[in-house]
C-alpha positions in Angstrom: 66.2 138.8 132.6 63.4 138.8 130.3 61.3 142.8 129.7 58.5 140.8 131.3 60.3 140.5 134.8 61.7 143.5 134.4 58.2 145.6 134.1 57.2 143.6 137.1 60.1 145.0 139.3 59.3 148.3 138.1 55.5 148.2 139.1 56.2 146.2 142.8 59.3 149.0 143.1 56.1 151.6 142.2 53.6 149.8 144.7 56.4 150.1 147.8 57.3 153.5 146.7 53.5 154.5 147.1 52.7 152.9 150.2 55.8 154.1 152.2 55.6 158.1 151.1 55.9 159.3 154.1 59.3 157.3 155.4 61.0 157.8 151.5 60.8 161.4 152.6 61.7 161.6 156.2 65.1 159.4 155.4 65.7 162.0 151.9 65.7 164.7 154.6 67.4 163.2 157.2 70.5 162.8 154.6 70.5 166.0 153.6 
């Protein structure tokens, strides 16, 4: 895979991680 594709992973990875805050954190705390 080329640096390009991989910066564009990193920034759609980014986008989802943003949108979906709230979820990331109940499922962190639910594993703990």
């Amino acid at each position: 895979m080329t640096p390009v594709l991989l910066l564009d992973l990193c920034i759609a990875l980014m986008n989802l991680l943003a949108q979906a805050p709230d979820y990331i954190y109940l499922d962190v705390h639910d594993y703990q």
